[in-house]
C-alpha positions as CSV (number, residue, x, y, z in Angstrom):
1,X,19.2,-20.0,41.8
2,X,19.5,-20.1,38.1
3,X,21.4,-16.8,37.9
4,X,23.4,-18.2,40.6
5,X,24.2,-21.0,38.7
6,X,25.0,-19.2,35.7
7,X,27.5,-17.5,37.2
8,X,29.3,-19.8,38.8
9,X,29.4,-21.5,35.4
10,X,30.9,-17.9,33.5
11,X,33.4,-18.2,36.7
12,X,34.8,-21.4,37.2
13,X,35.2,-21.7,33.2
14,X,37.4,-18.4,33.9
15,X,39.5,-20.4,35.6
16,X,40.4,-22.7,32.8
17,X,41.0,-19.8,29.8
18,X,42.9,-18.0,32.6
19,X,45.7,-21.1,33.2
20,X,45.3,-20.8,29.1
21,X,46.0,-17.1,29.1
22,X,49.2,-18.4,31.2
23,X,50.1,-20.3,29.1
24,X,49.5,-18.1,26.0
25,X,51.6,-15.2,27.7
26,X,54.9,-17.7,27.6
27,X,54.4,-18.8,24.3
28,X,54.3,-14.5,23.5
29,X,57.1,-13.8,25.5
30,X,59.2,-16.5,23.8
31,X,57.6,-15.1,20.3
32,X,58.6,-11.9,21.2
33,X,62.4,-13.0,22.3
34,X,62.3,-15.1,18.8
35,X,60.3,-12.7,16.3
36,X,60.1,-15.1,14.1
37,X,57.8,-17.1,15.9
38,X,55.5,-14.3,16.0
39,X,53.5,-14.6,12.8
40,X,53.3,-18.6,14.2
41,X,51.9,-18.5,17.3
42,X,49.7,-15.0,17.3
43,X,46.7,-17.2,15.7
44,X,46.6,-19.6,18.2
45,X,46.8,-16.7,20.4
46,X,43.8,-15.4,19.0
47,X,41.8,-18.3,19.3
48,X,42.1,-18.9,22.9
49,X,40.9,-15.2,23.1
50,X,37.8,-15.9,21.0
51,X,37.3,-18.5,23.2
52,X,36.3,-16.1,26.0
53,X,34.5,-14.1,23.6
54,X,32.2,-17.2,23.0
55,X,32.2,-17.7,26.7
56,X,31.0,-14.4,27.5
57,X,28.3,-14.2,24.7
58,X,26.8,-17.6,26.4
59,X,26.9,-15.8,29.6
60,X,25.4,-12.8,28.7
61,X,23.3,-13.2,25.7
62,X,25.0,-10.8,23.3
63,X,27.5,-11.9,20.8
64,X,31.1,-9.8,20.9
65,X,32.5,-8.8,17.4
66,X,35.9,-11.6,16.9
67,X,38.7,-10.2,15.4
68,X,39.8,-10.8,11.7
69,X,41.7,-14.2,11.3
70,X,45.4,-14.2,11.1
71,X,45.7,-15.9,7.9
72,X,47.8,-15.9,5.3
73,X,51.4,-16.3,4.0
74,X,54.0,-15.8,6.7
75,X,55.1,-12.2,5.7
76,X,51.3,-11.3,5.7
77,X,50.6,-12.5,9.1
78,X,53.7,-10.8,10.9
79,X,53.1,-7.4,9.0
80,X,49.3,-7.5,10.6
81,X,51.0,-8.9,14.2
82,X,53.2,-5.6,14.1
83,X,50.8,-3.3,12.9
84,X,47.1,-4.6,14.4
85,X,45.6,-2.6,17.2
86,X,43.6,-6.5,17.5
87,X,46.7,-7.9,18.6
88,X,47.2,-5.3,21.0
89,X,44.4,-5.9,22.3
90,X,44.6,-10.0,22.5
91,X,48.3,-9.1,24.6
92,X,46.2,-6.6,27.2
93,X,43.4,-9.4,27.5
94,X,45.9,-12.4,28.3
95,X,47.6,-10.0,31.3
96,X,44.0,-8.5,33.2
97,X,42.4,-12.3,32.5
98,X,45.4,-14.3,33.8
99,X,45.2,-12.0,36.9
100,X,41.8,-11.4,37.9
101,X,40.2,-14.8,36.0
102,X,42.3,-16.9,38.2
103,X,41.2,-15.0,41.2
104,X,36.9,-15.1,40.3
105,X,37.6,-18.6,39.2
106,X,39.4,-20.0,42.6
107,X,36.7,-17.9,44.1
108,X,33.9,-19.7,42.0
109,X,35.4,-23.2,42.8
110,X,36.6,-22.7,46.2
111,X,33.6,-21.1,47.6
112,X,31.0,-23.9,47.2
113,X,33.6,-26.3,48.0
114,X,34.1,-24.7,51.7
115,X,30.0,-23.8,52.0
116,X,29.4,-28.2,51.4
117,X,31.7,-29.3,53.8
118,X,30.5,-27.0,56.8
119,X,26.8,-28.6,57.6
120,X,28.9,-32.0,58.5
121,X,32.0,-30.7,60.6
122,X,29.4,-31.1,63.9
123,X,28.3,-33.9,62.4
124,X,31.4,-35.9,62.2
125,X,34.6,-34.4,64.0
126,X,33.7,-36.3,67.3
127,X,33.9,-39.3,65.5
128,X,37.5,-38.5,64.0
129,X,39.9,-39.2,66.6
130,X,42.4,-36.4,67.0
131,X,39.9,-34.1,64.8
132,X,40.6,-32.7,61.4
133,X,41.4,-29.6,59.6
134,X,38.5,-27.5,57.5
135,X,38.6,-25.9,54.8
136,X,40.0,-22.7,56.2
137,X,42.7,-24.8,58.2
138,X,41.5,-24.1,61.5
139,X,41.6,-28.0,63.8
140,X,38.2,-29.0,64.5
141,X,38.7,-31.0,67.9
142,X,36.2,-29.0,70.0
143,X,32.7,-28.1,70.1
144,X,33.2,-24.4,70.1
145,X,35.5,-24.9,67.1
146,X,33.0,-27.5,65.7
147,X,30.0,-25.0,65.5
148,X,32.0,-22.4,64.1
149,X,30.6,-23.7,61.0
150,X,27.6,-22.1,61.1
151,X,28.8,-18.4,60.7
152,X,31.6,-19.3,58.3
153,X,28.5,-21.1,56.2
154,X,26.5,-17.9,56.7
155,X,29.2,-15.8,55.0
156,X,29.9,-18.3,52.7
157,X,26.6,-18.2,51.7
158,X,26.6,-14.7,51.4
159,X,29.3,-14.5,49.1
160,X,27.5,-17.4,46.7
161,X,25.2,-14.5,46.4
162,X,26.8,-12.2,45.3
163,X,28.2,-14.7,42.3
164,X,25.7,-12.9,39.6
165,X,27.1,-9.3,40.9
166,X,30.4,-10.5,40.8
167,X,30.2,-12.2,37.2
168,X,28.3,-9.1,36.2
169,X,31.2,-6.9,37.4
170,X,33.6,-9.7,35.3
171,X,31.7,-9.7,32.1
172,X,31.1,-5.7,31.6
173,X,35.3,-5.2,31.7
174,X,35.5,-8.3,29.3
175,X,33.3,-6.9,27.1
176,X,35.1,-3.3,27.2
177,X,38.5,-5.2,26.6
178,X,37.1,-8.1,24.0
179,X,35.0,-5.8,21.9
180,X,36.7,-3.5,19.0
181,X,36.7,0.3,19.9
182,X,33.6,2.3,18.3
183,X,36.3,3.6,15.8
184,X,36.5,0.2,14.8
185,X,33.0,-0.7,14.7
186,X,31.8,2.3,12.4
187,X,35.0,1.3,10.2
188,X,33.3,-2.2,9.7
189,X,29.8,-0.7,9.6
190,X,31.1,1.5,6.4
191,X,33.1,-1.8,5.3
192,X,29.4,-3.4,5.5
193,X,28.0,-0.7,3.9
194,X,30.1,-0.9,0.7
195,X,30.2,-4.6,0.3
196,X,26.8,-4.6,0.4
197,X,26.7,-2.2,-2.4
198,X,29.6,-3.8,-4.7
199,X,27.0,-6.9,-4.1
200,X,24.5,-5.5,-5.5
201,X,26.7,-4.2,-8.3
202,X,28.3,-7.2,-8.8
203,X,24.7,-9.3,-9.0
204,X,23.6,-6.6,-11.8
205,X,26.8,-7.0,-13.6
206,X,26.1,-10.9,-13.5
207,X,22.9,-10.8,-14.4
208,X,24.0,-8.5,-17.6
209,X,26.5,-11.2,-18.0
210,X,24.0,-13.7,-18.0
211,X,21.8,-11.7,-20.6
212,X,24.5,-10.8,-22.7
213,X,25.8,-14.5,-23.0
214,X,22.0,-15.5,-23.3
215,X,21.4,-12.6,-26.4
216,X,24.4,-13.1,-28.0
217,X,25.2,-16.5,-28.1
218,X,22.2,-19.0,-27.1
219,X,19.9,-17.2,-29.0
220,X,21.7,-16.3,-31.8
221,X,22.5,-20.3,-32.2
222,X,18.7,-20.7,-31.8
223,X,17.2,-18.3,-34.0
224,X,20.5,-20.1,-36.7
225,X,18.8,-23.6,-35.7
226,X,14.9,-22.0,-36.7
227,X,16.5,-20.6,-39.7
228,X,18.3,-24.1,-40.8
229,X,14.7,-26.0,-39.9
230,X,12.6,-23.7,-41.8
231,X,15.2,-24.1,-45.1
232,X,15.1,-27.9,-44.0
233,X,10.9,-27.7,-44.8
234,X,11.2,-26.2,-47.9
235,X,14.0,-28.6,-49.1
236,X,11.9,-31.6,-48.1
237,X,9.2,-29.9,-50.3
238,X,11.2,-29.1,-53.4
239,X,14.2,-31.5,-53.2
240,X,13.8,-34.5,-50.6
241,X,17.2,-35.8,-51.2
242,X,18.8,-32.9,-49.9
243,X,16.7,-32.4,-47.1
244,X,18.7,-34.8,-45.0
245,X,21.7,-33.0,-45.1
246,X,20.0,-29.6,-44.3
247,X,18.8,-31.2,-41.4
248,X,22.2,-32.3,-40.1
249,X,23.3,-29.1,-40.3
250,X,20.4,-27.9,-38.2
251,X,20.9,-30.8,-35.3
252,X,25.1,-29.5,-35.6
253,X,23.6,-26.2,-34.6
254,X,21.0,-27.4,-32.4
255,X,24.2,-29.2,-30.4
256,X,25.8,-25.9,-30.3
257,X,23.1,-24.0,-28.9
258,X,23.1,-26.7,-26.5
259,X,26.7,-26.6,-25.6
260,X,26.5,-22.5,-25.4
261,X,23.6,-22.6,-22.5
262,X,25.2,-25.7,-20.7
263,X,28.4,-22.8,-20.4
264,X,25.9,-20.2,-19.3
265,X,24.5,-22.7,-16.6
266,X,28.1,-23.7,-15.6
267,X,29.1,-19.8,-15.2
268,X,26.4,-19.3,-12.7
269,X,26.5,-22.7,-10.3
270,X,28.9,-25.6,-11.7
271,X,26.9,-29.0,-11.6
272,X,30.0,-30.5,-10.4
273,X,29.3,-28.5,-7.3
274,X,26.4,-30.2,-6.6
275,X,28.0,-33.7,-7.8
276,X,31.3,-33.3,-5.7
277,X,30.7,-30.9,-3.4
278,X,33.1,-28.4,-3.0
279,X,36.2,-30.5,-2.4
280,X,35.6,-33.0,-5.1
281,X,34.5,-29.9,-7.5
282,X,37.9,-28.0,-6.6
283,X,40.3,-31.9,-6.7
284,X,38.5,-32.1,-10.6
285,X,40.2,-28.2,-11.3
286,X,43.4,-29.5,-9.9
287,X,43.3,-32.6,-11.5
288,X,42.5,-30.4,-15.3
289,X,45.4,-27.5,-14.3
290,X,48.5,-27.5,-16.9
291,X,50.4,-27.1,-13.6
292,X,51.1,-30.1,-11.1
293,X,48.7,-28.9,-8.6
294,X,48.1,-30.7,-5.1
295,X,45.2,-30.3,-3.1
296,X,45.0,-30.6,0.6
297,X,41.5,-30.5,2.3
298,X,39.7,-31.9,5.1
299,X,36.5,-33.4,4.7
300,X,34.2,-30.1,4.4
301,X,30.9,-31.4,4.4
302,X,28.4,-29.4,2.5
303,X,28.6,-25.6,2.6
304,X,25.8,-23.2,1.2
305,X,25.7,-23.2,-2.3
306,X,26.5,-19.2,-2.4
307,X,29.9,-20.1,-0.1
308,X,30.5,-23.5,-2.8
309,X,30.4,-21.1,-6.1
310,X,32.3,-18.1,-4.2
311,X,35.6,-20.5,-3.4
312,X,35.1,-22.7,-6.7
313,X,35.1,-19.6,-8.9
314,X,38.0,-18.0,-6.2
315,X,40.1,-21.2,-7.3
316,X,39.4,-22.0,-11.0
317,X,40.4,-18.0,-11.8
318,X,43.4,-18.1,-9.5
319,X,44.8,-21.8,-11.3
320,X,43.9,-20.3,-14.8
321,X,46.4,-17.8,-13.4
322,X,48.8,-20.1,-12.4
323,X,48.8,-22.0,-15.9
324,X,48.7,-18.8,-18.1
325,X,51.1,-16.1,-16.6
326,X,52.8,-17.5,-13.5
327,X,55.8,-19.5,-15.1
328,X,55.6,-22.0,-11.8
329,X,56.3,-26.1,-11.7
330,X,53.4,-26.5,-9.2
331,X,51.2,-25.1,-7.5
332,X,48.9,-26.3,-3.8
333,X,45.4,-25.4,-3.0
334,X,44.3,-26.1,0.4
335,X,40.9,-25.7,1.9
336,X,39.7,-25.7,5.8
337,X,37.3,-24.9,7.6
338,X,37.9,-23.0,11.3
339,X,35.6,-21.2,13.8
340,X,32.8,-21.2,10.8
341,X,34.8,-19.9,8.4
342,X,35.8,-21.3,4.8
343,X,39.6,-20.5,4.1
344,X,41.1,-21.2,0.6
345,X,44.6,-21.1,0.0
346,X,46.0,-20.9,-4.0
347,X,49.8,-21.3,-3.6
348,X,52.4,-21.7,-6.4
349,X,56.3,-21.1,-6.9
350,X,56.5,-19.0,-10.0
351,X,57.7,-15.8,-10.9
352,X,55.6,-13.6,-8.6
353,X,54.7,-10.1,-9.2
354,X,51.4,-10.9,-10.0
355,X,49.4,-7.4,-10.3
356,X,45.4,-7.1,-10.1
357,X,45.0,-3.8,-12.2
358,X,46.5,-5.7,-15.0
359,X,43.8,-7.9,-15.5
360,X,44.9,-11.1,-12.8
361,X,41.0,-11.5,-11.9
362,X,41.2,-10.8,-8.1
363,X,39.1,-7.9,-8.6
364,X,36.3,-10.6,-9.8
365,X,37.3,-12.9,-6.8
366,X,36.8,-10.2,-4.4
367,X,33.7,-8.7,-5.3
368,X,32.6,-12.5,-4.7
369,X,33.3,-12.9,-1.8
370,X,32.6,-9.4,-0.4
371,X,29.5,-10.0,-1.3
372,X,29.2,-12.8,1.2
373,X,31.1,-10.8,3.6
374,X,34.3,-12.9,3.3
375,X,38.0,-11.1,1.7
376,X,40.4,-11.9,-0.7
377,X,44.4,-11.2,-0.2
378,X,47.4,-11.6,-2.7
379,X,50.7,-11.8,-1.9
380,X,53.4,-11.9,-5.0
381,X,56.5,-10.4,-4.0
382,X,58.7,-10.3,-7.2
383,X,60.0,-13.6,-7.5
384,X,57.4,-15.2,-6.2
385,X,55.7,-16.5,-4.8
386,X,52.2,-15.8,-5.3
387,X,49.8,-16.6,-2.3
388,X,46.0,-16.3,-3.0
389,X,44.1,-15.8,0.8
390,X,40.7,-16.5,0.6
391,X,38.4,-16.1,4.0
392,X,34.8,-16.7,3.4
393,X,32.2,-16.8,6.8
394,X,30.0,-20.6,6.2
395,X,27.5,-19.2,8.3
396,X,27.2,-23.2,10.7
């Protein structure tokens, strides 16, 4: 009963992302009439595919792979429309589960419907003057007609049997269309694969960092402070009036040494991360930026602390941009969060042209976030303007 159940659940919900996928193929065929609307509406396409993608992984247990996000500037987005088998994909969805999804799900409703009514046609046509019609439009004013009931309940039955089959027959073509070919899948397995070893050299590089900035600078202040304390001592021991100023000397250092860790603590997790959270962290960047900068954001809640640093660090290198080499009046940053995923948008109207082999820092940002299995995109056409795409999974 609890397969049954289950089935008729996967089925009748069919129903409803099936008038979607109705809907959805309009909207495409106007998009594809009016191109420009393309690179508009294909993400809200895509989501009311994923959205049988989560229904099937409910119904059957196993999660199937979503496509990437169409994010993105507007150029972007219609060059991966054109170009993206996914998309292809989405279209050939939309047509078989607008066909066949609003056939299983009038089945799924229809079909228990018609099996409740028939134990009470005996039970009540006599008392109906003139008789009624049932569910199969056949006049109930006679006996004979009356107990027809009972075989059309048998085979209704029946088929309420065969729901799991049926579903089962549903899910296994939904899963052939919905999941990415194997192609595909060993494409993101080596994808996997290499982020997961530009992680790991990205965490040694940080960690030399982190050394470095400890050797070099911290201690160096340190060992200075020592240094000024020990000459302090003998001061105080030979000449006591000078030992005061000796000893200023070594607190001004001490301050220093102070100040230098504070940085190296700041480099790895900003306080103001754990103060703010991640909107309040990124509003204080916008707030310091040379350039007018506006941020929008909805309220984000709190994020793990690995997803907090990625996007702070993704934002603070791409408005240091902004202020040193883009030449723009202002510049937006928006942040949302959609279908457990963090994307950060660094927008501004300067010059463009912005290249990441000459030292623009998006090689940084994106061995970030590819270690958390997110991606980074710039767009900066010459003449602007620049568009900084930052996806990052939040893992809810």
């Amino acid at each position: 009963m609890k397969r049954i159940w289950a089935a008729l659940v996967y089925l009748a919900s069919g129903l409803l992302t099936a008038i979607a996928s109705w809907l959805a193929i309009g909207v495409l065929l106007l998009s594809v009439v009016v191109l420009p609307l393309l690179p508009i509406t294909a993400p809200w396409i895509r989501r009311i595919v994923d959205l049988d993608r989560r229904r099937l992984a409910r119904f059957t247990g196993v999660r199937v792979p979503a496509s990437p996000p169409l994010d993105g500037p507007w150029l972007h987005r219609a060059q991966r429309v054109l170009a993206d088998p996914d998309s292809r994909r989405d279209g050939m969805w939309l047509i078989t589960h607008a066909l066949f999804g609003t056939v299983f799900g009038a089945i799924a409703i229809g079909v228990p419907g018609a099996l409740l009514q028939q134990p009470f046609v005996p039970l009540i046509w006599w008392a109906i003057p003139g008789g009624f019609e049932n569910s199969f439009g056949v006049h109930v004013d006679s006996w004979p007609k009356a107990l027809l009931s009972v075989p059309i309940g048998i085979v209704l039955t029946l088929i309420l049997l065969q729901f799991p089959r049926l579903a089962d027959v549903d899910a296994r073509w939904a899963r052939k269309l919905l999941a990415p070919p194997k192609a595909s899948l060993e494409k993101r397995l080596a994808e996997v694969v290499a982020t997961r070893a530009a992680a790991l050299q990205a965490h040694g590089a940080e960690l030399r960092r982190i050394e470095r900035n400890l050797h070099d600078g911290t201690q160096n202040k340190l060992v200075g402070v020592v240094m000024m304390l020990g000459i302090a001592e003998r001061t105080l021991k030979q000449n006591p009036d000078n030992a005061a100023q000796a000893l200023l000397r070594a607190q001004d250092a001490a301050g220093e040494a102070l100040e230098e860790l504070r940085n190296v603590v700041r480099s790895i997790h900003p306080p103001v991360l754990e103060d703010l959270g991640l909107d309040g962290a990124i509003q204080a960047l916008a707030a310091r930026c040379p350039v007018p900068c506006v941020l929008t954001a909805e309220h984000l809640g709190r994020l793990p602390a690995a997803v907090e640093a990625a996007a702070y660090f993704a934002v603070a290198e791409a408005l240091t941009n902004v202020a040193k080499h883009s030449g723009a009046r202002h510049a937006w940053v928006s942040l949302g969060v959609d279908d457990d995923q963090l994307t950060v948008l660094v927008h501004d109207d300067g010059k463009g042209g912005a290249d990441e082999k000459q030292g623009t820092g998006l090689v940084g940002i994106r061995g970030r976030v590819a270690a958390l299995d997110g991606s980074a995109e710039m767009s900066s056409p010459e003449g602007g303007p620049t568009v900084l795409t930052v996806v990052l999974p939040v893992g809810r």
